[in-house]
N, C-alpha and C positions, 0 to 999 in steps of 0.2 A: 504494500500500500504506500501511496506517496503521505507526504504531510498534506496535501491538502484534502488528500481522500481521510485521511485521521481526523483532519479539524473538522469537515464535515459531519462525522458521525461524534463526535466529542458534544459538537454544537449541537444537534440535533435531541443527543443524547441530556445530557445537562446544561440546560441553554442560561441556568440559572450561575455559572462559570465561566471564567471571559477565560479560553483557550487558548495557547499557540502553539506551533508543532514547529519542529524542522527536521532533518535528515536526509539522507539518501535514499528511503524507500526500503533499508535495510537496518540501518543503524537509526535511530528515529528518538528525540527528544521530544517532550509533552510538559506543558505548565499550563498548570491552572491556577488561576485566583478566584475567590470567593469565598461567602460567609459560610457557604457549608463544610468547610472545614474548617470552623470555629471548634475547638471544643476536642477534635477528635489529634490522636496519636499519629505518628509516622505511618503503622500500621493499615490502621481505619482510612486514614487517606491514600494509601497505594489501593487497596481495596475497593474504594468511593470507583477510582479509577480504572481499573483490573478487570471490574464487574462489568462496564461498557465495553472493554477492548477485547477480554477472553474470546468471544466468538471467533473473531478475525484471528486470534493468535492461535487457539483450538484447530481453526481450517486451514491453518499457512500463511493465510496470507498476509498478516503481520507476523516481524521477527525480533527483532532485537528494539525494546524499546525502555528509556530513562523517563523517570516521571519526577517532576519537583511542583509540590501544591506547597498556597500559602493563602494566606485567609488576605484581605486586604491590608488590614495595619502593619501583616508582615510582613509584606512587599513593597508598602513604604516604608519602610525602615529598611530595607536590603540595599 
């Protein structure tokens, strides 16, 4: 999958998360901001995430991908 076939389903997916993607279609980075990971662990937020992409990654057609979530305030401060 390209990034922009990711940010389509990310968006579509959690539209309530302002997404961005980049990579090679193989190696593939993903951030999200938003309130819904207020609250939760490292964990729970790869997960939040995981749960959207497993299909794609289950069939092939995603491979290799980096996730970094951050609630808003903590992205202004990054």
């Amino acid at each position: 999958m390209s990034p922009a076939e990711i940010l389509e389903v990310l968006q579509s997916e959690a539209p309530e998360v302002t997404w961005s993607t980049d990579g090679d279609g193989y190696h593939n980075q993903v951030e999200g901001v938003g309130a819904v990971f207020e609250g939760l662990n490292a964990v729970k937020r790869q997960q939040y995430v995981y749960r959207i992409l497993n299909p794609y990654i289950a069939d092939g057609r995603l491979h290799a991908v980096s996730i970094r979530t951050f609630t808003p305030a903590e992205k202004a401060d990054a």
